[in-house]
NUPA-886096 format. One record per residue (C-alpha): residue number from 1; x, y, z. Coordinates in steps of 0.1 Angstrom, whole numbers, plus 5000, padded with zeros to 4 digits. Layout:
<rs>
   nr    xx    yy    zz
  NUM     X     Y     Z
...
</rs>
This chain:
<rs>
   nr    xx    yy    zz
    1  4041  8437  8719
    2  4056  8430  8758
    3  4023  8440  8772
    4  3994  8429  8771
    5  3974  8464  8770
    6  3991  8476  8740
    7  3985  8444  8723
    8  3948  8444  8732
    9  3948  8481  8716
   10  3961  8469  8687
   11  3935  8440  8684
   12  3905  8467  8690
   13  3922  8489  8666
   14  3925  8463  8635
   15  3886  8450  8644
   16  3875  8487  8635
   17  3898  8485  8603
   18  3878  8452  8587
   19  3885  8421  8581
   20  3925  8410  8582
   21  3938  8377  8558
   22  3974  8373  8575
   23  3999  8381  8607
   24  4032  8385  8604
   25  4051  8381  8637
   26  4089  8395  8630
   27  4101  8394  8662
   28  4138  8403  8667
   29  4168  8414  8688
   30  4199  8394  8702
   31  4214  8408  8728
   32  4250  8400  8733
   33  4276  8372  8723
   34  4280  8363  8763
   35  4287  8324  8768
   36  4252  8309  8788
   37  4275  8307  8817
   38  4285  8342  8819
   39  4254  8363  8802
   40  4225  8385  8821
   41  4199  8365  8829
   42  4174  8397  8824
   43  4190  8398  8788
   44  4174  8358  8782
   45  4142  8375  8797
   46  4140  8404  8775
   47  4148  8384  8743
   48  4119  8354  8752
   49  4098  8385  8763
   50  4100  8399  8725
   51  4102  8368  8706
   52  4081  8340  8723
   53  4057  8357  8750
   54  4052  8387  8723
   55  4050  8361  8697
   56  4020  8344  8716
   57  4001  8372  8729
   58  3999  8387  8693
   59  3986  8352  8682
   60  3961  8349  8704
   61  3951  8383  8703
   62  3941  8381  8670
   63  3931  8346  8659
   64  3903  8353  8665
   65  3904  8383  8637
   66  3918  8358  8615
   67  3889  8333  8616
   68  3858  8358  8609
   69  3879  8364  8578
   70  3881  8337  8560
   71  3856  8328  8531
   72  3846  8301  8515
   73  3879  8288  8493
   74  3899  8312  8515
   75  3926  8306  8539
   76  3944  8330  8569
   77  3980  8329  8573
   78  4000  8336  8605
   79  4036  8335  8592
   80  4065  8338  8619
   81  4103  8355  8607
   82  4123  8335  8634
   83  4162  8330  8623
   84  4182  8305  8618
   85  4192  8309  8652
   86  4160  8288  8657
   87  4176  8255  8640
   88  4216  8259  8644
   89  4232  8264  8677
   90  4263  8286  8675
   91  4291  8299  8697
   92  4279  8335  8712
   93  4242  8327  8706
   94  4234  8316  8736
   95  4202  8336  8747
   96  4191  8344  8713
   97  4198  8306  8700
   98  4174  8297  8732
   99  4147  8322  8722
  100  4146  8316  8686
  101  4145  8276  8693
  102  4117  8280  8717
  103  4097  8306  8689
  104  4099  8279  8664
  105  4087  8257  8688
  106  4063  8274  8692
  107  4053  8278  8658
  108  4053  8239  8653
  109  4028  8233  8680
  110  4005  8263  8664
  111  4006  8245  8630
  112  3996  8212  8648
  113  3970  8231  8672
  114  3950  8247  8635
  115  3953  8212  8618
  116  3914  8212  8600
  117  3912  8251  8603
  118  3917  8265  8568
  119  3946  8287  8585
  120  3983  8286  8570
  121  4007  8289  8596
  122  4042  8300  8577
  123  4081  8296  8592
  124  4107  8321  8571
  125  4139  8319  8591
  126  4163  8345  8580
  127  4201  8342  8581
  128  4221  8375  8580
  129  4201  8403  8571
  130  4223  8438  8572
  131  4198  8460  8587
  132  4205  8492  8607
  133  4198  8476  8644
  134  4207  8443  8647
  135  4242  8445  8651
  136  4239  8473  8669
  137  4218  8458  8696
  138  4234  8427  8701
  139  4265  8444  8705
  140  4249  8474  8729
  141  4252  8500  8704
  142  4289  8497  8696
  143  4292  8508  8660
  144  4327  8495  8656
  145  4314  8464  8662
  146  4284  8460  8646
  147  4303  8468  8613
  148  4326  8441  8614
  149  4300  8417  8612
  150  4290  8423  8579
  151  4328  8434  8572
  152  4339  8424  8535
  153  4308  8397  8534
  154  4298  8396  8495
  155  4262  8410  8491
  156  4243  8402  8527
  157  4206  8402  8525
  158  4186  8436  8537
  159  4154  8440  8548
  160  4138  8437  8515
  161  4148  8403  8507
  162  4131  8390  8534
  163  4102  8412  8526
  164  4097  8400  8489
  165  4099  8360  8505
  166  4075  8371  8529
  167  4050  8382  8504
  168  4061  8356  8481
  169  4047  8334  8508
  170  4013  8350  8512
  171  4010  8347  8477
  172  4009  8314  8472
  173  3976  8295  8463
  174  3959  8288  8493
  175  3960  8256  8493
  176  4000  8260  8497
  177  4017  8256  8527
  178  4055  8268  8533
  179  4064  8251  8569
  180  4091  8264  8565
  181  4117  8286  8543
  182  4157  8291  8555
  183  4170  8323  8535
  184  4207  8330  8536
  185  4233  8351  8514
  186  4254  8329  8491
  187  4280  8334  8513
  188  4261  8320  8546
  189  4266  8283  8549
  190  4259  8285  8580
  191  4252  8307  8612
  192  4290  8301  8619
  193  4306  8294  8588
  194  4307  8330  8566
  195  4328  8336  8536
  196  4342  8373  8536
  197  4354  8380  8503
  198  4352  8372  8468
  199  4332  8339  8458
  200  4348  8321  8427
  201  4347  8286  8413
  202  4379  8263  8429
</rs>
């Protein structure tokens, strides 16, 4: 979704398919836990690359797909998985934290931009989510690592959770309008406050 070819291929491809009623742009990948003083620069470039440039040629790309479906009574839906990365600074986010803001952003000015267009435009900003990769990545393929991070934490999300709120989402009537949806485990309060352990009452 970094170039612009590929994502125009994909366009042509879905305009042969029929009509399409909703985008979902999951656009991922943190890489490292570098202070903004100290991290690659070409590691902020990659990561706004992926999530905001990729993020915006997809949307434009196929908007226009988006509009010749829509019916009478009918709405399209472009719903965006950012993070909570996108509201809540924290210590070792640096890059990603910048990325993520500017995605959601991004997403705010879209929803303004389609005001009177019968077109949803949907936020779901996951916390952690233990998934093969993104551990992995952000730590440059260090298993050791990427293990301790969901270390002893009490039932982190996967994949699928996010998955069901996405569809949950689409589902809606729609007339109904999710700005936006912050998931975390239980044991998330926050991107830098995680319980690891049991959770009981005091």
């Amino acid at each position: 979704m970094t170039k612009q070819v590929d994502v125009d291929a994909l366009a042509a491809y879905l305009r042969e398919l029929g009509p399409i009623h909703a985008l979902v742009n999951n656009a991922g990948g943190a890489l490292g836990v570098a202070s903004v003083e100290d991290s690659d620069a070409d590691d902020w470039i990659r990561m706004f690359d992926v999530n905001v440039v990729g993020t915006k040629r997809v949307t434009s790309a196929l908007l226009p797909l988006l509009r010749e479906a829509i019916v009478e009574g009918d709405t399209a839906t472009i719903l965006m998985v950012t993070s909570i990365a996108a509201t809540v600074p924290y210590e070792g986010g640096s890059g990603y934290n910048a990325a993520k803001f500017a995605q959601h952003a991004l997403t705010a000015v879209l929803r303004l931009e389609l005001a009177g267009e019968p077109i949803r435009v949907i936020e779901v900003a996951p916390g952690m989510v233990k998934t093969e990769e993104f551990a992995l990545v952000r730590f440059g393929g260090d298993a050791a690592k990427a293990d301790t991070v969901y270390d002893n934490v009490p039932d982190p999300l996967v994949a699928d959770d996010i998955a069901e709120t996405i569809v949950h989402a689409l589902e809606l009537p729609p007339f109904v309008n999710i700005d936006l949806v912050t998931v975390k485990p239980v044991a998330q309060a926050a991107p830098h406050k995680m319980i690891r352990g049991e959770l009981k009452p005091r």
